[in-house]
PAZAPA-4460 file (N, C-alpha, C; in steps of 0.05 Angstrom, whole numbers, plus 32768, in hexadecimal, padded with zeros to 4 digits):
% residues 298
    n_x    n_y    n_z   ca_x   ca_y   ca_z    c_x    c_y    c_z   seq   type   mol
   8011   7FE8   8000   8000   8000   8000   8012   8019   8000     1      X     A
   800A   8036   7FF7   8016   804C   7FEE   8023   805B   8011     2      X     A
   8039   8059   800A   8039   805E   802D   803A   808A   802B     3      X     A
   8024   808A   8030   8019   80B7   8038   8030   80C2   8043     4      X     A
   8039   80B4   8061   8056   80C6   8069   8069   80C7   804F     5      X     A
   806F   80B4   8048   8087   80B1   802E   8082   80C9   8012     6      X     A
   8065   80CD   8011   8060   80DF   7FFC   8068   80F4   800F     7      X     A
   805E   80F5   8023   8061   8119   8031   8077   8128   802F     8      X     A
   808C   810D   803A   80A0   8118   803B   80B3   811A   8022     9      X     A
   80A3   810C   800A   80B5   810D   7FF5   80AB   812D   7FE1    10      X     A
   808E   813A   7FE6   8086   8151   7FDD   8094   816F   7FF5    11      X     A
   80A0   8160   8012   80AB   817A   8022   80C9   8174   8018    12      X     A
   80CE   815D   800D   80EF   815E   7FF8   80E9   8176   7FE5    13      X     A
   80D1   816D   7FD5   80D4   817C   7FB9   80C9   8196   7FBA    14      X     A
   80C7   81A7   7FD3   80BE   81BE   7FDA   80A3   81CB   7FD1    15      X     A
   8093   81AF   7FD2   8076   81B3   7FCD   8069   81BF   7FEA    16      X     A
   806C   81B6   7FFE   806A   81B9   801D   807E   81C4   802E    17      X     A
   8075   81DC   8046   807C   81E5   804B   8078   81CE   806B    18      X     A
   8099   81D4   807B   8098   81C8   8091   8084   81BE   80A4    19      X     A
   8081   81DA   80AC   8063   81D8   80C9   804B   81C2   80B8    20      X     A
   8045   81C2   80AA   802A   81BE   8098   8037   819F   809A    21      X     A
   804C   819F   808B   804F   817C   8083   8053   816F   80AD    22      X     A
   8062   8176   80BF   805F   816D   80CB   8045   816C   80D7    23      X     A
   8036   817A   80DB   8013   817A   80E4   8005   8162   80C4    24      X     A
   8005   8160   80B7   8002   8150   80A1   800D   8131   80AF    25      X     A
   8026   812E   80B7   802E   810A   80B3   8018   80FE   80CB    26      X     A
   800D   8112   80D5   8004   8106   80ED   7FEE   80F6   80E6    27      X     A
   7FE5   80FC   80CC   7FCC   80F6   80C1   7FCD   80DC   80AA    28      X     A
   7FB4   80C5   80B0   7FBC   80B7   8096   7FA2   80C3   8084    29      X     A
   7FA8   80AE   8070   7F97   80B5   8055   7F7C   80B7   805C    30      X     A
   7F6D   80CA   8053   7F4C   80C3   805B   7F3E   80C0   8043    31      X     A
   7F27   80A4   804B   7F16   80A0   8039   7EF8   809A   803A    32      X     A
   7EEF   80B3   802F   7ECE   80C0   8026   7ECB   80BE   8017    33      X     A
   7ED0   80A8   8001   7EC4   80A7   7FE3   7EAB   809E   7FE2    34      X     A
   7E9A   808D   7FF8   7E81   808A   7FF4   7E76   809F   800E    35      X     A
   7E7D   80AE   8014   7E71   80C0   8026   7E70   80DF   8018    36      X     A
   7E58   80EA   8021   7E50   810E   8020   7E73   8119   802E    37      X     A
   7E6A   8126   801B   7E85   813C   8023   7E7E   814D   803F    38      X     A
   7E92   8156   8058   7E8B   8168   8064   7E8F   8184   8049    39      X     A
   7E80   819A   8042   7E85   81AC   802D   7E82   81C1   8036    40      X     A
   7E7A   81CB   804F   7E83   81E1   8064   7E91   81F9   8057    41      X     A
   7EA7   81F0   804F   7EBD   81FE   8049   7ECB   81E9   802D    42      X     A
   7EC0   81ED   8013   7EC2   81DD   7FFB   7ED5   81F2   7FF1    43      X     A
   7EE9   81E5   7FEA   7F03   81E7   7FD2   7EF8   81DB   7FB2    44      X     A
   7EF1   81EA   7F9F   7EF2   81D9   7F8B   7F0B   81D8   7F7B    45      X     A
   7F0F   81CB   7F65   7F2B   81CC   7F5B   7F22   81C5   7F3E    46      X     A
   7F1F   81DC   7F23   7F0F   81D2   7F0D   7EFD   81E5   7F05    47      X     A
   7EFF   81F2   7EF6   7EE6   8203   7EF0   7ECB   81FC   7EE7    48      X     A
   7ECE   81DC   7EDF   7EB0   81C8   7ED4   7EAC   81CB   7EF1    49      X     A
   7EB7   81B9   7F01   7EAB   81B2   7F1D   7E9A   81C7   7F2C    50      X     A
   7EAA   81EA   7F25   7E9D   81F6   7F34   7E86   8204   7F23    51      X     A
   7E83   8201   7F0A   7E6C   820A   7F03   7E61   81FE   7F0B    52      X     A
   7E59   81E5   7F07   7E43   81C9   7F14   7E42   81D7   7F31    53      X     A
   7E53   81D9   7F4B   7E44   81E2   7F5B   7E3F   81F9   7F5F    54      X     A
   7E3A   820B   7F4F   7E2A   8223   7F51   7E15   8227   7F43    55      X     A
   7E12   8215   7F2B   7DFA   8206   7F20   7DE6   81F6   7F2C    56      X     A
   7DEE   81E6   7F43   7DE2   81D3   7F5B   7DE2   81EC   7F6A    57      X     A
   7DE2   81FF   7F72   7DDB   8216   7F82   7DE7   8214   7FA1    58      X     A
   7E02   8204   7F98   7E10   8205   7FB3   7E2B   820D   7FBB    59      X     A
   7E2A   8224   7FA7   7E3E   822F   7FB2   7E45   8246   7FC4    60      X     A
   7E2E   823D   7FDD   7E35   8253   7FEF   7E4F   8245   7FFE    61      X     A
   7E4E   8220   8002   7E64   8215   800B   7E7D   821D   8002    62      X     A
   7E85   8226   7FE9   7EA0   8235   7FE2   7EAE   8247   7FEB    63      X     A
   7EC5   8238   7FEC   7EDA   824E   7FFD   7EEC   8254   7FEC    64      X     A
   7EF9   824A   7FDA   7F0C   8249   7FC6   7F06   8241   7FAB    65      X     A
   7F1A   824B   7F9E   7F14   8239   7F80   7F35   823E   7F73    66      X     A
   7F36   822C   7F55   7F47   8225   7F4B   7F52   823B   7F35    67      X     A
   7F68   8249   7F27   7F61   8255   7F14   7F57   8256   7F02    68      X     A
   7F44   8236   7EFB   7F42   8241   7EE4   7F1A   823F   7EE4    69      X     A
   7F16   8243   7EFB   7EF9   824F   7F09   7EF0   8266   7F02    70      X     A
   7EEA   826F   7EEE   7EE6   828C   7EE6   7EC2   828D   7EDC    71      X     A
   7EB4   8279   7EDD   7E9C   8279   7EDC   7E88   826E   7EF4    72      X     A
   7E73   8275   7EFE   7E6D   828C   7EF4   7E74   82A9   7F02    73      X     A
   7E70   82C1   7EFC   7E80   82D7   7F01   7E82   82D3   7F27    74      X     A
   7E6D   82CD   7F31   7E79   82CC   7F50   7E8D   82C1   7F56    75      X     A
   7E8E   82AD   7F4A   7EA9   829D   7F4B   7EC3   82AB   7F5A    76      X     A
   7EC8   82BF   7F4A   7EDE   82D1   7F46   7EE3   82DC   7F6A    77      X     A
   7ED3   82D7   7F74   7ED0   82E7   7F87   7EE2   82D4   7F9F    78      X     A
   7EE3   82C1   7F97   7EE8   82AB   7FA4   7F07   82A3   7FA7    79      X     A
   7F14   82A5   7FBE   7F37   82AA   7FBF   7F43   8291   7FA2    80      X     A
   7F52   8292   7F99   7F62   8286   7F83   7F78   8275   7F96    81      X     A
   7F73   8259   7F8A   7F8A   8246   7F94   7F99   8239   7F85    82      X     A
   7F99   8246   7F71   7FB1   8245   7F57   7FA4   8238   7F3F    83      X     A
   7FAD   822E   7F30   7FA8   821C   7F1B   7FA4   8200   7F1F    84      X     A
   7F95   81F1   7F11   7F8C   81D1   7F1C   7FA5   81C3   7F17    85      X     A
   7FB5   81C6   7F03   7FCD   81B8   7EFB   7FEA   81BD   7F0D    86      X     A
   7FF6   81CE   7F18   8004   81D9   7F2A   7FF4   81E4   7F42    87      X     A
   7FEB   81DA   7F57   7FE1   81D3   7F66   8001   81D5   7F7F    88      X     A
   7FF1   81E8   7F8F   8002   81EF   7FAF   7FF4   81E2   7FBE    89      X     A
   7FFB   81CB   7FD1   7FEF   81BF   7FE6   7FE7   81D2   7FF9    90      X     A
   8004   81DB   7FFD   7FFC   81EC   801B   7FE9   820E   801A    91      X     A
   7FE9   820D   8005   7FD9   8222   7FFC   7FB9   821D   8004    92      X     A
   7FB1   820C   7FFA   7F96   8206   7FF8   7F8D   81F4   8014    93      X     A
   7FA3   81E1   8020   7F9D   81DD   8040   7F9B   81FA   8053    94      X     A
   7FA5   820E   804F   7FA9   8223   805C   7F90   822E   8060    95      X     A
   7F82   8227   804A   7F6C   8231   8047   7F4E   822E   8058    96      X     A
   7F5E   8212   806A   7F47   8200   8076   7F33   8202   8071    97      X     A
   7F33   81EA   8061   7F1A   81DA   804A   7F0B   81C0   8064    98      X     A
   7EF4   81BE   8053   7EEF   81A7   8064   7EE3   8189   8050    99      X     A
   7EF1   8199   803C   7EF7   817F   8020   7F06   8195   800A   100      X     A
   7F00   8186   7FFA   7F11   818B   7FDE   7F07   817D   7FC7   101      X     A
   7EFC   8183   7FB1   7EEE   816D   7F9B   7F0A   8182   7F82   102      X     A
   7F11   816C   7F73   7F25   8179   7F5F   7F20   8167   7F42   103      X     A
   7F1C   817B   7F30   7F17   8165   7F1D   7F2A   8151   7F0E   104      X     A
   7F28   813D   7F02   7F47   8129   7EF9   7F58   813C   7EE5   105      X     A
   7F64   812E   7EE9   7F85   814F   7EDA   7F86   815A   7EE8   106      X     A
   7F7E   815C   7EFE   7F91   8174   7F12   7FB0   816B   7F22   107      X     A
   7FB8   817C   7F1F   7FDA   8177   7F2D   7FEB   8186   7F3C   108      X     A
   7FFF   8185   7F40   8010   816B   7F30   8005   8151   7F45   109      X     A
   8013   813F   7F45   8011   812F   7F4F   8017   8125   7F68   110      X     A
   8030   812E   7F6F   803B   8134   7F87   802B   813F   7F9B   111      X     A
   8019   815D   7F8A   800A   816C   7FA0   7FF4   815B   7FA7   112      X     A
   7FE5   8152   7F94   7FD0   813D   7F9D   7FD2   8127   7FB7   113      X     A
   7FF0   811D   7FAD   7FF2   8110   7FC2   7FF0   8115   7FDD   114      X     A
   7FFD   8130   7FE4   7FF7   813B   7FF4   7FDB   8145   8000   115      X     A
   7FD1   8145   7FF8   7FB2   8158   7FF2   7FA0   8134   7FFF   116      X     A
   7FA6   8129   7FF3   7F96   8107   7FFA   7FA8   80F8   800B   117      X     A
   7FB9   8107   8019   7FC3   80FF   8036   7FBF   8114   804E   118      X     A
   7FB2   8129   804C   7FAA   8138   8062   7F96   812C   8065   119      X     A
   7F8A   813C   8078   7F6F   8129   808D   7F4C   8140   807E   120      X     A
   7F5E   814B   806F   7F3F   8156   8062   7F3F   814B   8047   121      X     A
   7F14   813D   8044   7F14   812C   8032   7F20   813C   8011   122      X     A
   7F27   812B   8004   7F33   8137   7FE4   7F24   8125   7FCD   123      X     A
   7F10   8135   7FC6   7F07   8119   7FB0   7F0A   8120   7F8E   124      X     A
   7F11   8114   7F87   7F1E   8115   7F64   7EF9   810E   7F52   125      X     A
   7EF9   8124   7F4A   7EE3   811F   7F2E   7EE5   810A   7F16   126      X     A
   7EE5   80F8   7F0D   7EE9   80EE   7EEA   7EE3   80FE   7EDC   127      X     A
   7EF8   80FD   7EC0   7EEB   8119   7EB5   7EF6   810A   7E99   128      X     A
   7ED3   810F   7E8C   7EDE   8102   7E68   7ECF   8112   7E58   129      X     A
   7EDD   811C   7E41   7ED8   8137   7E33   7EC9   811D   7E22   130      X     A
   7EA0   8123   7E27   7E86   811C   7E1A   7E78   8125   7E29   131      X     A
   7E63   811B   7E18   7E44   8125   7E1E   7E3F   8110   7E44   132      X     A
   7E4A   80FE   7E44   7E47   80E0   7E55   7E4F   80F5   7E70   133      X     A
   7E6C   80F4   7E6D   7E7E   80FC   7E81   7E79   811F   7E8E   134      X     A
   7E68   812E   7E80   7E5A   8146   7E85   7E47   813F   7E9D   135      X     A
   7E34   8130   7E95   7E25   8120   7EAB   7E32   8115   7EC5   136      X     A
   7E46   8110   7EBE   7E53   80F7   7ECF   7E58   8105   7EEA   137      X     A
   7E64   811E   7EE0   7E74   8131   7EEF   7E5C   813E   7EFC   138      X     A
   7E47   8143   7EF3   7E2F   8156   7F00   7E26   813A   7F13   139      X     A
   7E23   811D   7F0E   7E18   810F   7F27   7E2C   810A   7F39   140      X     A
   7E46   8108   7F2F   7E5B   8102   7F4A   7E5D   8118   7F5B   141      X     A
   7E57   8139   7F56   7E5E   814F   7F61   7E42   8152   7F78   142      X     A
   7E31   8146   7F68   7E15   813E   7F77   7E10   8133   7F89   143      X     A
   7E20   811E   7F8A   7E24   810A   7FA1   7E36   8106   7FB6   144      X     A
   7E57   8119   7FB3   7E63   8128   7FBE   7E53   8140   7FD6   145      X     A
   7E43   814C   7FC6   7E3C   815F   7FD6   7E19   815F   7FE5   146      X     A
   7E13   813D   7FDD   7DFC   8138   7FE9   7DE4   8141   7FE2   147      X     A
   7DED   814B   7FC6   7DCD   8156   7FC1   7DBF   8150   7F9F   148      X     A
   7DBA   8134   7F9D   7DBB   811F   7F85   7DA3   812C   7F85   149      X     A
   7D8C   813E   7F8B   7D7B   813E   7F82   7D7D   8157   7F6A   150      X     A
   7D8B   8167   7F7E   7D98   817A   7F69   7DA2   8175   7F4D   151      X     A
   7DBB   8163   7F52   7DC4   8162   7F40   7DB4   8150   7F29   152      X     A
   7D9E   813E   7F2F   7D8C   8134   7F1C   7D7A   8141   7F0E   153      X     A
   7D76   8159   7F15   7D6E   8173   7F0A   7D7D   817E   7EF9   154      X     A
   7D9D   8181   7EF8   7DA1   8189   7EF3   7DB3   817B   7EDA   155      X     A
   7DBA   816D   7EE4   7DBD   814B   7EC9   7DAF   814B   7EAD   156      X     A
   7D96   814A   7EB9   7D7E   814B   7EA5   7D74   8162   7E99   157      X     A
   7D80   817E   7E9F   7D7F   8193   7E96   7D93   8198   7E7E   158      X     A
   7DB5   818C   7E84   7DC8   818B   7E76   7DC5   8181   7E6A   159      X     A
   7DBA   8163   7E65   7DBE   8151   7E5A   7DA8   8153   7E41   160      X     A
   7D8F   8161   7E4B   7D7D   8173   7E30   7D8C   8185   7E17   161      X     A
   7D9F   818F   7E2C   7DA5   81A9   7E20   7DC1   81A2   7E09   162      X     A
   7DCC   8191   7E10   7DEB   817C   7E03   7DD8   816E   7DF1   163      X     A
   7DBE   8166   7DEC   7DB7   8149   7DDA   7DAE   8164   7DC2   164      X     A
   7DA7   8171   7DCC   7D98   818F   7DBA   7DB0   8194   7DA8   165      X     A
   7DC7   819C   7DB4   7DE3   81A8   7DA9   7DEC   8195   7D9A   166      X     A
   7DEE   8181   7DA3   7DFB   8168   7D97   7DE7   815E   7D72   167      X     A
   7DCD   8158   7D86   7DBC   8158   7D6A   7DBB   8167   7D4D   168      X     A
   7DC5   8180   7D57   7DBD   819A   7D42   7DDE   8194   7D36   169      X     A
   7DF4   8192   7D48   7E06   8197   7D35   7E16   817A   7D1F   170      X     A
   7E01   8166   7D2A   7E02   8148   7D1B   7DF8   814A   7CFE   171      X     A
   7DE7   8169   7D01   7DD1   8165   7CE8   7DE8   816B   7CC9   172      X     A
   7DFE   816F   7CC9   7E0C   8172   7CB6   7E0E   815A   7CA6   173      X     A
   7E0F   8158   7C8F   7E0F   8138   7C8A   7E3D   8135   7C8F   174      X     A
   7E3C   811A   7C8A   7E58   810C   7C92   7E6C   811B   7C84   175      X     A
   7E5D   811B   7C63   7E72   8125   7C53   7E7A   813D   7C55   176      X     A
   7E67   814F   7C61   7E67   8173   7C63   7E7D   8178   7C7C   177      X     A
   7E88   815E   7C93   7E88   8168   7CAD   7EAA   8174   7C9E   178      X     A
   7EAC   8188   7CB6   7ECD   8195   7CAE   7EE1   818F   7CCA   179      X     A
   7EF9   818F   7CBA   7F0D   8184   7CC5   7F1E   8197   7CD2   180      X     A
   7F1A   8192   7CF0   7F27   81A8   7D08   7F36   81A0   7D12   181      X     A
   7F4E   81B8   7D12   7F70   81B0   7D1D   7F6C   81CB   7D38   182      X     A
   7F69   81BE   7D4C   7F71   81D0   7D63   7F86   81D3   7D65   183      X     A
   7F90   81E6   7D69   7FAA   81F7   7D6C   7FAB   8205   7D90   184      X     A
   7FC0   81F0   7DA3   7FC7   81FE   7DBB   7FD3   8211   7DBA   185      X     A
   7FEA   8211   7DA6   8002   8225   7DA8   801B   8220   7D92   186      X     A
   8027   8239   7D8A   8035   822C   7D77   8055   8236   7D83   187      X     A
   805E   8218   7D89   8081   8220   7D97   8093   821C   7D86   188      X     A
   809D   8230   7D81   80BD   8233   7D72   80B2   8225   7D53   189      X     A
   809E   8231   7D4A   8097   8234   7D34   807F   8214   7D34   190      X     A
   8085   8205   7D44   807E   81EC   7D44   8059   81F0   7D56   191      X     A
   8048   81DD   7D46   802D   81E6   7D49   802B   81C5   7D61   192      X     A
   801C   81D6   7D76   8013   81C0   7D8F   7FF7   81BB   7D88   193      X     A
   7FF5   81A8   7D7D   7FDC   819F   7D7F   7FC1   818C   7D8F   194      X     A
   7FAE   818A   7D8B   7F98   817A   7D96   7F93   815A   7D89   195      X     A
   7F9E   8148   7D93   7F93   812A   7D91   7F7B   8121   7DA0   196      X     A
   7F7C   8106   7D9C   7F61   80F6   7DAB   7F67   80FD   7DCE   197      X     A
   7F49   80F6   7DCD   7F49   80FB   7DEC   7F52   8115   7DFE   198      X     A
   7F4F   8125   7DF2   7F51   814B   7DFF   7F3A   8155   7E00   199      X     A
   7F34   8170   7E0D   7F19   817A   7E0E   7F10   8187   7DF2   200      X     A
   7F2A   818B   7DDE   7F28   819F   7DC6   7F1F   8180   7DB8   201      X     A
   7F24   816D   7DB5   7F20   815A   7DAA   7F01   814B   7DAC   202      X     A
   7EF6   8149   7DC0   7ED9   8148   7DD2   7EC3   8162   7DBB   203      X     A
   7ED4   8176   7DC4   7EC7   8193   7DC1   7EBF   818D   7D97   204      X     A
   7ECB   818D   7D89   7ECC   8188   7D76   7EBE   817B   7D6D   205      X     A
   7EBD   815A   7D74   7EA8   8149   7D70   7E8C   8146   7D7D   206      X     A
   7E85   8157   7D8C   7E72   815D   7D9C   7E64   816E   7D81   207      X     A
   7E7C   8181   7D71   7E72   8195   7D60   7E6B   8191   7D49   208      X     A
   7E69   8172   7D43   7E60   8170   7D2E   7E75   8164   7D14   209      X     A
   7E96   816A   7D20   7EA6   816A   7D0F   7EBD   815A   7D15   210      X     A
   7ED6   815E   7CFC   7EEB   8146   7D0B   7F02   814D   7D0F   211      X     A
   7F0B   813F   7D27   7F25   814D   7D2C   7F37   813A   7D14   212      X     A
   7F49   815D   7D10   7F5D   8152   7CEC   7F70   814C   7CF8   213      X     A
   7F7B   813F   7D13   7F89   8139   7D22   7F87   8120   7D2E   214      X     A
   7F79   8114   7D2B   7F6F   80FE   7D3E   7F76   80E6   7D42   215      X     A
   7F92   80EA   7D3F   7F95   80C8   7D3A   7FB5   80C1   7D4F   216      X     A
   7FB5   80D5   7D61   7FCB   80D3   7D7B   7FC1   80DC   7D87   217      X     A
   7FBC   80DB   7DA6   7FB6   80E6   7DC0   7FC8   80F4   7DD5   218      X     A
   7FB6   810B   7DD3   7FBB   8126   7DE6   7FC8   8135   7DD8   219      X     A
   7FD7   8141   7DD7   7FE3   8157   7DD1   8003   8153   7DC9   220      X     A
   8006   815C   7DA7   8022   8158   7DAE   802D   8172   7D8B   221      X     A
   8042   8176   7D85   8046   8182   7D72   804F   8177   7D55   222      X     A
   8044   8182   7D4D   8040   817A   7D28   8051   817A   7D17   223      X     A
   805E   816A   7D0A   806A   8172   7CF8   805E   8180   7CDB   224      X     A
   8075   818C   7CC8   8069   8195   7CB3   804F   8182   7CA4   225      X     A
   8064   816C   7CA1   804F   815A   7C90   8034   8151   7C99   226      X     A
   8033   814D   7CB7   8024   8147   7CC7   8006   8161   7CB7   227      X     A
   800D   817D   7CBC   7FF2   818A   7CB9   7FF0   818E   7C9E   228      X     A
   8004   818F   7C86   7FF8   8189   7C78   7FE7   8176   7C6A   229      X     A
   7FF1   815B   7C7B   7FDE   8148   7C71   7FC0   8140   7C82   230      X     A
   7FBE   8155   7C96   7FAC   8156   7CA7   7F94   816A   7C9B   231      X     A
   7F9D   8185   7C84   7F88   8183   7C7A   7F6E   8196   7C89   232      X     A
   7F78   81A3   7C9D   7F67   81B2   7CAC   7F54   81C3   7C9E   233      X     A
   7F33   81CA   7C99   7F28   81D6   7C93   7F1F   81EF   7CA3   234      X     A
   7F21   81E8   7CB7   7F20   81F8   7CD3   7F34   81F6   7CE3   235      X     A
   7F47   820B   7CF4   7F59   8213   7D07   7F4D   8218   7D22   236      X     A
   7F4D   820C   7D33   7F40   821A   7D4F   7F51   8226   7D64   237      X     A
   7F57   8231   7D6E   7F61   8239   7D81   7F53   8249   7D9D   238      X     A
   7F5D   824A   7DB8   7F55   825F   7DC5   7F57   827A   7DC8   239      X     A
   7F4B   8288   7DC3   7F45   82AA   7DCB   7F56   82AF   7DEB   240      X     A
   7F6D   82BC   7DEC   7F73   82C4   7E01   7F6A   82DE   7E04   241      X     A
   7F61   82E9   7DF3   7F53   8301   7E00   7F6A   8319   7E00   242      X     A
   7F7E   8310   7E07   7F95   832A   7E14   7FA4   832B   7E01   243      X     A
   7FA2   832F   7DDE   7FB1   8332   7DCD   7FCE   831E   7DC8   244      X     A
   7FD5   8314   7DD8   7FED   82FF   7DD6   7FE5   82DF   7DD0   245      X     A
   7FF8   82DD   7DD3   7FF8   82C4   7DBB   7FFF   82B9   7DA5   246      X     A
   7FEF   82A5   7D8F   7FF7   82AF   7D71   7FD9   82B3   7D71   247      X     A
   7FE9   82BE   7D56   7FD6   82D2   7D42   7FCF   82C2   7D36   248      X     A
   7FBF   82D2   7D29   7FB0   82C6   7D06   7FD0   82C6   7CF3   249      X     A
   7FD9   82E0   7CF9   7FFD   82E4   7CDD   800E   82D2   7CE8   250      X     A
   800D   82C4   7D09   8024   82B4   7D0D   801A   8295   7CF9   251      X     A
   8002   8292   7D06   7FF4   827C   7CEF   7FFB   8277   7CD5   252      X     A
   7FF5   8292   7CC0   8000   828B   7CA6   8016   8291   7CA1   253      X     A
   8023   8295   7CB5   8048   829D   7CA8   804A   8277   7CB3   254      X     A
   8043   826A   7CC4   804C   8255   7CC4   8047   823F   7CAB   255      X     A
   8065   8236   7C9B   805D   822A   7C86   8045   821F   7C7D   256      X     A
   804A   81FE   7C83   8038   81EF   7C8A   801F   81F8   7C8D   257      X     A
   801B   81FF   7C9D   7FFA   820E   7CA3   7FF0   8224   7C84   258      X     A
   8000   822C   7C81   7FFC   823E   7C68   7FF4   822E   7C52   259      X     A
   7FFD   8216   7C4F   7FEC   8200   7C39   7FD2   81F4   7C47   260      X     A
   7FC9   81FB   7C59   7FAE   81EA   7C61   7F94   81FE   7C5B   261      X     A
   7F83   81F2   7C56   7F68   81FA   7C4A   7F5B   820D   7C62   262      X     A
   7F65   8208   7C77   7F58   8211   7C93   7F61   823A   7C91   263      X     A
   7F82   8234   7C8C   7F96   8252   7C82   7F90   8263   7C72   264      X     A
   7F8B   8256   7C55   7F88   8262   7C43   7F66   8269   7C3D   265      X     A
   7F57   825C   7C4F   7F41   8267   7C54   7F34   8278   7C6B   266      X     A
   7F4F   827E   7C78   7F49   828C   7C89   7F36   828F   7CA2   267      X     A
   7F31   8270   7CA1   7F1E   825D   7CB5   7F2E   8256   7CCB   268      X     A
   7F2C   826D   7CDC   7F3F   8269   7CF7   7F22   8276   7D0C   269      X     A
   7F21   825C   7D22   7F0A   826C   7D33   7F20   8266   7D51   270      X     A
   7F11   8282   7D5D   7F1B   8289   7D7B   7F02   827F   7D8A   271      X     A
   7F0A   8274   7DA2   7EF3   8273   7DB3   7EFF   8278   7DCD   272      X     A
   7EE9   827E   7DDE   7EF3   8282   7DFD   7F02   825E   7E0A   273      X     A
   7F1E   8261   7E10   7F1F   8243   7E1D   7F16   8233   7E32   274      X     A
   7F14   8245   7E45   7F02   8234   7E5D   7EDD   822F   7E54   275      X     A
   7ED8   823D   7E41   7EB7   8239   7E33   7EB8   8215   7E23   276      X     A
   7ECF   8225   7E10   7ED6   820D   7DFF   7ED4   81F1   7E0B   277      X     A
   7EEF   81EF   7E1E   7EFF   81DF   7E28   7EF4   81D1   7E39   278      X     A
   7EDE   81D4   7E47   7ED7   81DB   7E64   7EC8   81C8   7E6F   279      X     A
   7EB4   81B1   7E57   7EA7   819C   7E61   7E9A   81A1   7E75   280      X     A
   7E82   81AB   7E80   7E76   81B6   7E96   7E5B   81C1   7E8F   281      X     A
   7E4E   81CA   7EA0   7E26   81C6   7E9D   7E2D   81DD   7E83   282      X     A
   7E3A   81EE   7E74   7E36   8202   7E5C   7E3F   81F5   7E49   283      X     A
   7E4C   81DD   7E48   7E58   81D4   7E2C   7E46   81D2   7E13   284      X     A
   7E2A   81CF   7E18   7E14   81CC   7E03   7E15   81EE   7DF8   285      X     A
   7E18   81F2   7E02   7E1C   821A   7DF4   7E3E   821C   7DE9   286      X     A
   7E4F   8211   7DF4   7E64   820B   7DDE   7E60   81FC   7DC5   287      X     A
   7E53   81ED   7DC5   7E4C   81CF   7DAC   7E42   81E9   7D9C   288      X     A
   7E2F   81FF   7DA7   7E20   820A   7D90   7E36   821C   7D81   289      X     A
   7E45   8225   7D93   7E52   8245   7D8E   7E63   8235   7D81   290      X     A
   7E71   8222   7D7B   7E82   821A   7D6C   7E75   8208   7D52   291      X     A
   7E62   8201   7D52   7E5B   81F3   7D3F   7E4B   820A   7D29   292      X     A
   7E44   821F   7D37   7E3C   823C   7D22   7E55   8245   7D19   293      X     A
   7E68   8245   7D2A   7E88   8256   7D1F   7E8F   8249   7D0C   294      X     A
   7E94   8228   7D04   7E97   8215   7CF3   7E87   8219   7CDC   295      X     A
   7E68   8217   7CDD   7E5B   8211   7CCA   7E4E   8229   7CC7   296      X     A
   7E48   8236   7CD1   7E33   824B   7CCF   7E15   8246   7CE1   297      X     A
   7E08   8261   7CE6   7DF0   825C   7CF1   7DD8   8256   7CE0   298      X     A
***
């Protein structure tokens, strides 16, 4: 079995933990509430899906914290920041005295988790799978976490209206018409980071009606030349940062490669908000639309 002191002290090596904290910590073993209600008193979420769901379930007066990338809905904001779900400060967010913690899967690093599921306040991890299935999944597990399944069966069946609606409308394309979408994370040292199987840009896409021109390696990795031109992109997607940085539309077509794809030379590059996009959570059926109009038209 995973021995908790051995992680503790291997995250107060790697200067994840600060002294006082890790010794008040070894005293503690692992705790487990996975079939039990959360105490939510004082709820940490970790995930911006997770915390829309509970402010959608109308419970987020229990919030005390949230994750950065929590920016909906606007109260949210109001709510102290405990970094990013992926770089994740243990002692940050114990400081905070929580009387749980729900974080959705991908959050990290790893180390901190460990930490986080060896203190004596409960920590429970979401499943998280970019579909229509796993949208649901996440609204009944957050439901049952926080003891209020009646809620969330309300609210299941509200989403789950609203995703078959989005989903239906943007199926109506016939096979041959659907267009071929190259999400674009970022382009390093000229080299384009792209979207494979199994990502939320990948989910998001096929949700929309269309196909990822990437799809045939998983997660994220960078392209070679030949790679996009034989990929063929009719559509470019990327995120909208909003704050002018980034690439551009001119970093786009000065990049070779991309300059021969149908997506470039047609000037079929869509921005979307990323945490809207990305975000798998009770609004994704209003993403399916806003991107499947940007693609095809209304």
């Amino acid at each position: 079995m995973f021995n908790h002191q051995r992680a503790l002290k291997t995250a107060l090596a790697r200067g994840l933990l600060a002294l006082p904290l890790a010794a008040s910590l070894l005293a503690f073993g692992p705790s487990a509430h996975a079939d039990e209600k959360l105490d939510d008193t004082r709820l940490i979420s970790i995930g911006g899906d997770l915390t829309e769901i509970i402010y959608a379930l109308g419970e987020d007066n229990h919030l005390i914290a949230r994750d950065t990338t929590s920016l909906f809905p606007e109260q949210a904001l109001k709510l102290p920041d405990v970094g990013y779900m992926r770089a994740l400060s243990p002692e940050g967010i114990l400081a905070m005295n929580p009387t749980a913690i729900i974080a959705v899967e991908g959050s990290g690093p790893p180390e901190a988790l460990t930490v986080l599921r060896s203190a004596s306040v409960p920590f429970e991890t979401v499943p998280n799978a970019y579909t229509r299935d796993g949208i649901l999944a996440k609204i009944d597990k957050v439901g049952a976490l926080l003891g209020v399944e009646d809620k969330a069966a309300e609210l299941h069946q509200k989403v789950a209206s609203d995703l078959d609606a989005a989903i239906t409308d943007a199926a109506k394309h016939p096979q041959g018409e659907r267009k071929r979408v190259l999400f674009i994370l970022s382009l390093q040292g000229g080299k384009v980071m792209a979207s494979g199987t199994g990502t939320a840009a990948d989910g998001i896409i096929k949700l929309a009606g269309s196909i990822n021109a990437v799809g045939t390696f998983p997660g994220y990795k960078p392209l070679t030349d030949e790679a996009i031109i034989e990929a063929k992109p009719d559509i470019i997607l990327m995120m909208n940062r909003g704050d002018g940085a980034g690439t551009t539309n001119d970093d786009l077509t000065k990049q070779p490669a991309l300059a021969l794809t149908p997506a470039v030379q047609n000037k079929a590059i869509i921005r979307m908000d990323g945490l809207h996009l990305l975000g798998f959570g009770p609004r994704t059926a209003s993403a399916v639309r806003e991107l499947t109009t940007a693609i095809y038209g209304g």
